[in-house]
C-alpha positions as CSV (number, residue, x, y, z in Angstrom):
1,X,66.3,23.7,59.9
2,X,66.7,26.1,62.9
3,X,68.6,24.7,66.1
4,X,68.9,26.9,69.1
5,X,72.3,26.8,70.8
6,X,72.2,27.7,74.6
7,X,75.4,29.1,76.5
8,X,78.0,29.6,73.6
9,X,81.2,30.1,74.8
10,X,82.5,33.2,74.3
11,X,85.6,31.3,72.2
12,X,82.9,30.2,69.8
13,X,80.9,33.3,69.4
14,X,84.6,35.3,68.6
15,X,85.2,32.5,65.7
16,X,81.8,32.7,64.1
17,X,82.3,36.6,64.1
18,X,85.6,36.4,62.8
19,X,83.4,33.8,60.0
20,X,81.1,36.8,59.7
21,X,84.0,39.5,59.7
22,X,82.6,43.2,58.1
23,X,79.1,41.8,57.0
24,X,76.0,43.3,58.1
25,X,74.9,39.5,59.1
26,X,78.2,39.6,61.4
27,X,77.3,42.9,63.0
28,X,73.0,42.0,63.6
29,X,75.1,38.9,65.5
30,X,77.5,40.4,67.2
31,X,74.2,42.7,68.8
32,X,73.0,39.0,69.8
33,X,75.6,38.0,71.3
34,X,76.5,41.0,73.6
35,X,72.8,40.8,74.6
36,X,71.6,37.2,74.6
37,X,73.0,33.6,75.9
38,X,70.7,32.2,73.3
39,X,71.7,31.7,69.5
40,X,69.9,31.3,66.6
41,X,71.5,29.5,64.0
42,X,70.2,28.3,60.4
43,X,72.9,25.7,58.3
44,X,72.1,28.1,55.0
45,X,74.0,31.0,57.3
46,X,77.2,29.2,57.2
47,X,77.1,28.1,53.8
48,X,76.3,31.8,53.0
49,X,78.9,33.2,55.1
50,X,81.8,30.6,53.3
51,X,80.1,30.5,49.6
52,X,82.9,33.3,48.7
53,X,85.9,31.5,49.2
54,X,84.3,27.8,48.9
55,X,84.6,27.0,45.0
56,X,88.3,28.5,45.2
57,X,89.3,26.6,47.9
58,X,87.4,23.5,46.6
59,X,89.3,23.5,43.3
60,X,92.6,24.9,44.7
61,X,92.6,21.4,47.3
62,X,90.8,18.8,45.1
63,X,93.5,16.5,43.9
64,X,93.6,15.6,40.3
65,X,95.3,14.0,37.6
66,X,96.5,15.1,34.2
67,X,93.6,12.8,32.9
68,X,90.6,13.3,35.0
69,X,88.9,16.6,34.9
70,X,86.4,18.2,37.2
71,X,82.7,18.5,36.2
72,X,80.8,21.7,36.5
73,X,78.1,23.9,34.6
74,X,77.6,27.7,33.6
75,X,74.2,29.1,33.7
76,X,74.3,32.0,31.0
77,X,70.7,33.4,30.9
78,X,68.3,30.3,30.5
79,X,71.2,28.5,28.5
80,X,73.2,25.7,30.3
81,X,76.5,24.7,29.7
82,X,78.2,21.9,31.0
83,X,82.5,22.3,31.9
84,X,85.7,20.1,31.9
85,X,87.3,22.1,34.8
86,X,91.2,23.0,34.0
87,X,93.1,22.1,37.1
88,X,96.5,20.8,36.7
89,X,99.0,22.4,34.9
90,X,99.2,19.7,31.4
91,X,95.1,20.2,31.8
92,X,95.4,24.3,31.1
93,X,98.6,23.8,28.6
94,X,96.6,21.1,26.2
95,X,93.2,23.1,26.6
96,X,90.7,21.9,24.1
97,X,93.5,20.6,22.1
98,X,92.4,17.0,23.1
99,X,88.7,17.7,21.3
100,X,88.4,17.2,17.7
101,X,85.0,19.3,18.0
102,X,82.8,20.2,20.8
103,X,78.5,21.0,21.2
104,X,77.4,24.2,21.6
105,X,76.4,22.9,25.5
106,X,80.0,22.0,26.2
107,X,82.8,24.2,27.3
108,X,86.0,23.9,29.1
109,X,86.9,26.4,32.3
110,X,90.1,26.9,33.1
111,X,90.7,28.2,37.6
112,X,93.8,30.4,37.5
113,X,94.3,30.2,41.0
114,X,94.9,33.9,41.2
115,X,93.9,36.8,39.3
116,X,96.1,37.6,36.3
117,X,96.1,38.5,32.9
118,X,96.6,34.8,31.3
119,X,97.0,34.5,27.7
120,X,95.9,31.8,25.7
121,X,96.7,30.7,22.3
122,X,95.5,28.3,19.4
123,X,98.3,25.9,19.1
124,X,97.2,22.4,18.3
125,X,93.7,23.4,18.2
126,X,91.1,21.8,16.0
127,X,88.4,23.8,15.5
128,X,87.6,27.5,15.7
129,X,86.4,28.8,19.6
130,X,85.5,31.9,21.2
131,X,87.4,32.9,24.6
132,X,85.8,34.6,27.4
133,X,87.6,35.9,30.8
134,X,85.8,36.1,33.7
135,X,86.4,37.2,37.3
136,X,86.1,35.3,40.9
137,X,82.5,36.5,40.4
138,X,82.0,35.0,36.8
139,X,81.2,38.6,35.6
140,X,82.6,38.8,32.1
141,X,86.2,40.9,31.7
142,X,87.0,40.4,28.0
143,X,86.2,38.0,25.3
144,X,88.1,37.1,22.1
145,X,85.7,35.7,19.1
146,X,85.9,33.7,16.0
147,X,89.6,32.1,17.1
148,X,90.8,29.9,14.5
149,X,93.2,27.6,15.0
150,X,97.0,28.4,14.1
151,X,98.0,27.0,10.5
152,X,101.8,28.0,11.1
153,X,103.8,26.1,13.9
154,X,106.3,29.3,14.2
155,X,103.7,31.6,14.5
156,X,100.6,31.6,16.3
157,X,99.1,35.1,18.4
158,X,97.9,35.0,22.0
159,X,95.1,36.7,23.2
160,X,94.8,38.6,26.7
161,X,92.8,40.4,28.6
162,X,93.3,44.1,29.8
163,X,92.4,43.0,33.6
164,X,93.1,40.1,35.7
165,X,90.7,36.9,35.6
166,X,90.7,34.1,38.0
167,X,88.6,31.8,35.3
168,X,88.7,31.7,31.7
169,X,85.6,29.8,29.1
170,X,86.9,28.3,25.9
171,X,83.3,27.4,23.8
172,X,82.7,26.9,20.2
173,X,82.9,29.7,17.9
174,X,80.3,32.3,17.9
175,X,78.7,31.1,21.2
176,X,79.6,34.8,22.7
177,X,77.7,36.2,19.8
178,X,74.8,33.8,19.7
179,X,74.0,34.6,23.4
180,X,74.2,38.0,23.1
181,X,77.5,38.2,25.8
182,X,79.5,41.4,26.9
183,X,81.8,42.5,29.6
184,X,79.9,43.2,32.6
185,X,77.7,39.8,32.2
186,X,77.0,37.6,34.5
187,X,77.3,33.7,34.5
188,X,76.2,31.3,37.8
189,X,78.4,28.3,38.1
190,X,77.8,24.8,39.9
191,X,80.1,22.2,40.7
192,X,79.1,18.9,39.6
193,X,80.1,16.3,42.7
């Protein structure tokens, strides 16, 4: 839908440039706006212009318990895969620790908040699971295969990354090799509301 907003105010034309800060989008409207009292504005733009930063803020404000998880899905090629989202802290400690087994079409994604180099281990764990780190763009940084789950209390490995990921994919073993995924791969991710 296209509206046309007459006689913006120059208050409101320096906010929606500060919206569109060092895009090519924000410089084609900052030519409008030094030339024209007439704006042309679509809803998709905005959504565009906040898309970046929406899912981090979405899932960095959403209030949650230690019991009710967030609902999204991965698109990896054709392949779908529906998420438990990882929010609160007990969520990302107990992982899939509270699934005796899992379908090939089920995951769980864990938002770090910030980039870091999170470990994970298999403590508690019931089955075997692949691991895969992704960045804020859901490109694939590193992935751990074939994890199995850790027979001695005293002594179970972590597994990190080399580079700093804001989400991290637990799945069921051999998913990564069954889809054919490597670093530099990307996923698309929707929220389910």
């Amino acid at each position: 839908m296209i509206k046309l907003l007459n006689f913006v105010s120059l208050g409101t034309k320096l906010v929606i440039l500060k919206i569109l800060n060092a895009s090519l989008l924000g410089v084609l409207f900052g030519f409008l706006f030094q030339y024209s009292i007439t704006l042309i504005e679509t809803e998709n733009l905005f959504v565009f212009a906040y898309q970046r930063n929406s899912l981090q803020d979405i899932l960095i404000n959403t209030p949650v318990n230690d019991s009710t998880y967030l609902k999204g899905y991965l698109i990896i090629g054709d392949f779908q895969m529906f998420v438990d989202i990882a929010l609160t802290e007990k969520q990302k400690q107990d992982g899939l620790s509270i699934k005796n087994f899992m379908n090939e079409n089920e995951g769980m994604l864990f938002f770090l908040e910030e980039p870091r180099k999170a470990s994970f281990w298999m403590k508690n764990m019931h089955f075997p699971i692949d691991i895969i780190w992704l960045d804020e763009n859901f490109s694939i940084l590193h992935i751990e295969e074939e994890l199995k789950p850790c027979i001695l209390a005293f002594y179970c490995p972590s597994y990190k990354p080399l580079k700093e990921s804001l989400y991290v994919l637990e799945t069921i073993a051999g998913f990564a090799n069954n889809h054919n995924l490597k670093i530099g791969d990307k996923m698309e991710f929707q929220l389910i509301e």
